[in-house]
C-alpha positions as CSV (number, residue, x, y, z in Angstrom):
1,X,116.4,86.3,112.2
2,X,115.5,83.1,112.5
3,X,111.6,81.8,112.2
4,X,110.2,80.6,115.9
5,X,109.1,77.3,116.0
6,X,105.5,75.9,116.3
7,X,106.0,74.3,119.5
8,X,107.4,77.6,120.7
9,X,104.8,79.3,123.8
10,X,101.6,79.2,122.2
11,X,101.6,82.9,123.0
12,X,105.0,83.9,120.7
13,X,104.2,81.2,118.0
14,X,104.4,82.9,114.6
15,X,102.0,81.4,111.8
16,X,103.6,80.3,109.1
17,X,103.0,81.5,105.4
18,X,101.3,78.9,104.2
19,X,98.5,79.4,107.0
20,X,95.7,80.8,106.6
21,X,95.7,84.6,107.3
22,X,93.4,85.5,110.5
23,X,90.6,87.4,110.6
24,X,90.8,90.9,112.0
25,X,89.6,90.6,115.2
26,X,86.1,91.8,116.0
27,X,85.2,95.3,118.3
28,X,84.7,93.5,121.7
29,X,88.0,91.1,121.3
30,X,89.9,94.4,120.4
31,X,88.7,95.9,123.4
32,X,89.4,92.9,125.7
33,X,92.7,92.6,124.3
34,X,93.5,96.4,124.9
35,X,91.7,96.3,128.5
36,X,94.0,93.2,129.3
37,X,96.7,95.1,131.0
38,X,94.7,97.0,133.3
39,X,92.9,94.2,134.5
40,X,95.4,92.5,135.6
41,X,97.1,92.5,139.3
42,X,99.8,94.3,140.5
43,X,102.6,93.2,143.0
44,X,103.9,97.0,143.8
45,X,102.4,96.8,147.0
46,X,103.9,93.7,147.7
47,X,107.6,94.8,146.9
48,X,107.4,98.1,148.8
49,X,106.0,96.6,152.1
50,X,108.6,93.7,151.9
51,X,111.1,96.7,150.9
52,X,110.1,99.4,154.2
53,X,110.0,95.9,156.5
54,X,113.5,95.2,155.8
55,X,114.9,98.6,156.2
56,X,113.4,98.4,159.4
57,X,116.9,97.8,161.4
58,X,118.9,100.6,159.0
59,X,116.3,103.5,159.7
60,X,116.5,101.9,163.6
61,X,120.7,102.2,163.2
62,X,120.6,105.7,161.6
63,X,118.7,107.1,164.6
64,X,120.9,105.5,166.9
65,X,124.0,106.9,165.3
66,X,122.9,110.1,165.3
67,X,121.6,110.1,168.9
68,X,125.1,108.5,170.2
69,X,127.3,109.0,167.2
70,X,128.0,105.4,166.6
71,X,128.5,105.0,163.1
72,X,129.7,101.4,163.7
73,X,125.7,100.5,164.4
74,X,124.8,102.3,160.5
75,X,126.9,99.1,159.4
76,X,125.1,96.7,161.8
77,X,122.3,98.0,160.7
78,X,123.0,97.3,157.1
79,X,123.7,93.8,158.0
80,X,120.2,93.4,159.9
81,X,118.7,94.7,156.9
82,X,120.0,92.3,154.5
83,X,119.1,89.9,156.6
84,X,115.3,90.7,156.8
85,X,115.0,90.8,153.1
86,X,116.7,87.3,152.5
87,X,114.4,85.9,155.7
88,X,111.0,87.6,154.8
89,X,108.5,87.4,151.4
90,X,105.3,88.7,151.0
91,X,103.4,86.3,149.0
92,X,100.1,87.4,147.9
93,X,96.5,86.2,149.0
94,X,96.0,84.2,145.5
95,X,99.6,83.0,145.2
96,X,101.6,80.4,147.0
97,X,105.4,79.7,147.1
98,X,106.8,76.5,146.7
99,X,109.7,76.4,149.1
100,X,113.1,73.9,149.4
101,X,115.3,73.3,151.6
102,X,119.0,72.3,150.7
103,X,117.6,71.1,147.1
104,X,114.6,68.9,148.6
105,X,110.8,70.2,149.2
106,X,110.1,71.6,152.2
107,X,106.5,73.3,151.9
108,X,104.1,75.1,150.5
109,X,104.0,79.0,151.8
110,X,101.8,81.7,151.6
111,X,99.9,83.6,151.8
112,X,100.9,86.2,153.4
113,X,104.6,87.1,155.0
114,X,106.7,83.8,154.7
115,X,110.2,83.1,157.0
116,X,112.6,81.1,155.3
117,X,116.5,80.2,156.3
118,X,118.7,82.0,154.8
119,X,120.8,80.2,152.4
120,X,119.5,77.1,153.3
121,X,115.8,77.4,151.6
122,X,114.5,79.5,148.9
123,X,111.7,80.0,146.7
124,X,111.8,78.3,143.4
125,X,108.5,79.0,142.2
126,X,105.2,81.3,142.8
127,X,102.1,80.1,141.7
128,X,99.1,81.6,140.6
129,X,96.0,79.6,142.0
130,X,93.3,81.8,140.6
131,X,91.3,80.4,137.3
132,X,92.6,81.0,134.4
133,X,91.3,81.3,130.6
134,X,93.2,79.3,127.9
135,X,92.1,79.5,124.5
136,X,93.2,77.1,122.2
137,X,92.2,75.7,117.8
138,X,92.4,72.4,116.3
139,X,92.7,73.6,112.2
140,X,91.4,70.6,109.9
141,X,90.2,68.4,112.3
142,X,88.7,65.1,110.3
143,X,85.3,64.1,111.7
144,X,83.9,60.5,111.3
145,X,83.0,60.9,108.0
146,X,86.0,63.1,106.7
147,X,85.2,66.3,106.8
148,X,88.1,68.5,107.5
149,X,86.8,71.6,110.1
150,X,88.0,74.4,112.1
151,X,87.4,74.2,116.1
152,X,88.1,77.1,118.6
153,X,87.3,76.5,121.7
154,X,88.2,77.7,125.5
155,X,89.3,76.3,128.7
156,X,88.7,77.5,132.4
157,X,91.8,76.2,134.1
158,X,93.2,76.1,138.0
159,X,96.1,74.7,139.9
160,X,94.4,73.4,143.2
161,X,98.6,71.4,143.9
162,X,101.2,73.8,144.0
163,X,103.9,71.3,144.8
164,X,102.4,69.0,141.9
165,X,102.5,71.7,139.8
166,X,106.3,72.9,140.0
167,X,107.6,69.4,140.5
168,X,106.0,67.0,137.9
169,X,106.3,69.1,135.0
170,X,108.5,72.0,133.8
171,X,105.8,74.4,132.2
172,X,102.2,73.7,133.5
173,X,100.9,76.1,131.0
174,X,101.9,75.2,127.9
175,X,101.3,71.3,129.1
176,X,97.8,72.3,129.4
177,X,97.4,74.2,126.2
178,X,99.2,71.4,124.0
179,X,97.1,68.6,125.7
180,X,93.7,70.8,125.1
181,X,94.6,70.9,121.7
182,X,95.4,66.5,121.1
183,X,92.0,66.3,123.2
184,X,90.3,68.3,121.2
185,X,91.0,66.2,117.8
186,X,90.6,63.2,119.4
187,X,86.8,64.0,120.4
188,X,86.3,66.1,117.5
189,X,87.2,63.1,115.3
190,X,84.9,60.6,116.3
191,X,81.7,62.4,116.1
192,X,80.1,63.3,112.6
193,X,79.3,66.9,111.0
194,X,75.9,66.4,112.1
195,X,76.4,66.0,115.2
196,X,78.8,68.8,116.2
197,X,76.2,71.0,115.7
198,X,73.7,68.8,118.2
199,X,75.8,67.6,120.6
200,X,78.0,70.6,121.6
201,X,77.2,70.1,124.9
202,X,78.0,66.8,125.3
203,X,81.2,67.3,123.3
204,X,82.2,69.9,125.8
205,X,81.6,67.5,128.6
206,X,83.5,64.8,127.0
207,X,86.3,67.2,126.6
208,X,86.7,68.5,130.0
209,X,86.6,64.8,131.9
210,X,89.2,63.6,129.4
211,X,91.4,66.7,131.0
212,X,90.7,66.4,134.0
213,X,92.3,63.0,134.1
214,X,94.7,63.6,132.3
215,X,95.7,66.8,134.2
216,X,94.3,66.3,137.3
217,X,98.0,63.8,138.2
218,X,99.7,67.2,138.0
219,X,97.6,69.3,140.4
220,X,95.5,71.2,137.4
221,X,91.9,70.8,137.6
222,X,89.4,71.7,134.9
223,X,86.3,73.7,135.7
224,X,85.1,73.5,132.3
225,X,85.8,73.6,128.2
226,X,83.2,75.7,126.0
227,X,83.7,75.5,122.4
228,X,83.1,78.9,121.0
229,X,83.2,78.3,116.8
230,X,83.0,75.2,114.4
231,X,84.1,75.9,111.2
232,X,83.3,74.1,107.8
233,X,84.2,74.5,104.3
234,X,81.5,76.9,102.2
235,X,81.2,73.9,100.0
236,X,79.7,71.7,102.7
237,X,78.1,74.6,104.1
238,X,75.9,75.0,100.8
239,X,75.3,71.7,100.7
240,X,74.3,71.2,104.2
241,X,71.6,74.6,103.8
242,X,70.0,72.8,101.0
243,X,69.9,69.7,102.8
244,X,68.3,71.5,105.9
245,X,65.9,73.1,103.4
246,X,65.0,69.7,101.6
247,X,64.1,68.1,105.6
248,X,62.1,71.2,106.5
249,X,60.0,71.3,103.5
250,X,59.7,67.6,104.1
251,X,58.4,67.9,107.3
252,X,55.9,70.3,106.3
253,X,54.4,68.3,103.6
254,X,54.1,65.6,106.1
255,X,52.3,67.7,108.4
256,X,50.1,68.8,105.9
257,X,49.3,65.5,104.5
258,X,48.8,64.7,108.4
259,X,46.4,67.4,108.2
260,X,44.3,66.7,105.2
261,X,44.0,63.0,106.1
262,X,42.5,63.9,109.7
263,X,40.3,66.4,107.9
264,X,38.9,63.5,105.2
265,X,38.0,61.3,108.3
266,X,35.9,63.5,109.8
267,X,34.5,64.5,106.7
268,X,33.5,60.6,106.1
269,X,32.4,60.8,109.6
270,X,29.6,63.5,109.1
271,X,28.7,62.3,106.0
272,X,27.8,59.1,107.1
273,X,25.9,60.7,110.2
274,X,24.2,62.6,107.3
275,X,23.2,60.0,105.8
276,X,21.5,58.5,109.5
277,X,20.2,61.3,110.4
278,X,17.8,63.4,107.9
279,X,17.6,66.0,110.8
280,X,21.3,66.6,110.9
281,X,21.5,66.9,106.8
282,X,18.6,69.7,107.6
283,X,20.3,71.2,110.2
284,X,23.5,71.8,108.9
285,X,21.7,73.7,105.5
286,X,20.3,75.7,108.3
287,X,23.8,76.7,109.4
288,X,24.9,77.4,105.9
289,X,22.5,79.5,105.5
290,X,22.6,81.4,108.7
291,X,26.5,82.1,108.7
292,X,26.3,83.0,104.7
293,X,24.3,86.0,106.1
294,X,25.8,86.5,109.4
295,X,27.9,89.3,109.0
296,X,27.6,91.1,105.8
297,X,23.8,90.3,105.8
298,X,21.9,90.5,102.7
299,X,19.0,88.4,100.3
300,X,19.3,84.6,100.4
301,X,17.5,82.9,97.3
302,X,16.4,79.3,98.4
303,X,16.4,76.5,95.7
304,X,12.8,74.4,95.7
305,X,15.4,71.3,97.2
306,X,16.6,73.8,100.6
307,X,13.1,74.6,100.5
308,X,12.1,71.9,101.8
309,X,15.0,70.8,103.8
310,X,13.2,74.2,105.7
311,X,10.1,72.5,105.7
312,X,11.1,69.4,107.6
313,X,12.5,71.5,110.1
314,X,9.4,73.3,111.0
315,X,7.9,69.6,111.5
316,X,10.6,68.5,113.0
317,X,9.9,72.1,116.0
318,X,6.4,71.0,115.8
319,X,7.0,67.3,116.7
320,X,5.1,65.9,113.8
């Protein structure tokens, strides 16, 4: 059996051995990948309506038959059958038909119950207008300053041109998927380490305009690119934590330095109005002394110097 190759449908591609092996998928992707199925549409509906329409003229020819016992009108009624189901599709409220006629296009159908010519036009493609979710990797992506990292990312996807769509390139969706991923390593390798972790936002910007002209020619328009995971070698990433511990305990010395050097100036500042103002000197002892006391309480022993300190301030209440 021979090996698939990688630009196979992104969906069928089979890593080779030399990749990496994958991670086990976490409890929420398992889920959405097992809840995939049933949340998708179903077109039953549409088959057995388009099916009971068209037997519409057989049931009409049995009942004749058997009311007059014409059989020849069973095979005229066959006939009209056939005939309904080659004129009549159903085409669903979220789908339109791209139809021909003799080879050329003709128009866009749907939705909803479509007439076409026998023969002479036909349906060559059904497309799915509703977004769609495309998730796509870029695996050692060189930054600026050559750093090989891992991207994942995701991209919310519509086709707003059905004719554009079918007639400008053979498989929209793996078009989309392949450009998404050459975008993505193009954007991704002109910003730095740093800044993939600061400017995500910006990066996804970037990325979804560069799409949307580049896809928008083909009737795809892109409502928006979110990168989900950057990954970087644990080497760097060691390297980088130190670094980020280095800045941080920077930045707190600074502040503190900040602080003490705020706290000395107003220290300078009091002691010169200290040295003004007798008063003040005399006042602040006051304070000392009052808020040494203040809670626990207890016997305060005054040195001969305070002593007087208390002195002036009793002149100083007396106005001598």
């Amino acid at each position: 059996m021979s090996k698939k190759s990688f630009f196979d449908d992104p969906s069928t591609v089979v890593p080779p051995e030399s990749a990496p092996v994958q991670q086990p998928m976490s409890e929420l992707e398992t889920e959405m990948e097992d809840g995939s199925d049933s949340a998708k549409t179903s077109r039953t509906g549409a088959v057995v309506f388009h099916f009971l329409f068209a037997s519409i003229p057989a049931l009409a020819s049995i009942a004749a038959a058997l009311a007059s016992g014409a059989w020849w009108a069973v095979v005229v009624g066959a006939i009209a059958s056939i005939i309904f189901y080659a004129c009549f599709h159903v085409v669903l409220e979220w789908e339109r038909v791209v139809v021909l006629r003799a080879g050329k296009f003709n128009r866009v159908a749907g939705p909803g119950l479509v007439f076409m010519i026998p023969i002479v036009e036909y349906s060559t493609a059904s497309i799915d207008m509703r977004m769609r979710c495309t998730s796509f990797h870029a695996e050692h992506v060189l930054t600026s300053d050559l750093v090989p990292v891992n991207v994942d990312a995701v991209l919310f996807w519509t086709v707003w041109d059905a004719q554009r769509a079918s007639s400008e390139v053979l498989n929209y969706e793996r078009l989309v998927y392949w450009v998404a991923q050459t975008t993505l390593r193009d954007v991704m390798g002109g910003a730095s380490i740093a800044q993939l972790g600061v400017r995500r936002t910006q990066l996804d910007k970037e990325i979804s305009d560069i799409l949307e002209k580049k896809t928008n020619e083909w009737g795809i328009t892109i409502s928006s690119v979110e990168i989900r995971d950057i990954e970087i070698p644990v080497e760097l990433q060691e390297s980088l934590s130190a670094e980020a511990r280095a800045e941080r305990e920077y930045n707190a010395r600074m502040i503190r330095a900040e602080a003490e050097r705020e706290m000395s100036e107003m220290f300078v500042e009091a002691a010169r109005i200290y040295k003004e103002e007798d008063s003040a000197l005399q006042l602040r002892a006051m304070s000392f002394v009052s808020e040494s006391v203040k809670e626990k309480g207890g016997l305060v022993i005054i040195p001969s110097a305070l002593s007087e300190a208390f002195d002036g301030l009793e002149r100083i209440a007396k106005g001598k």
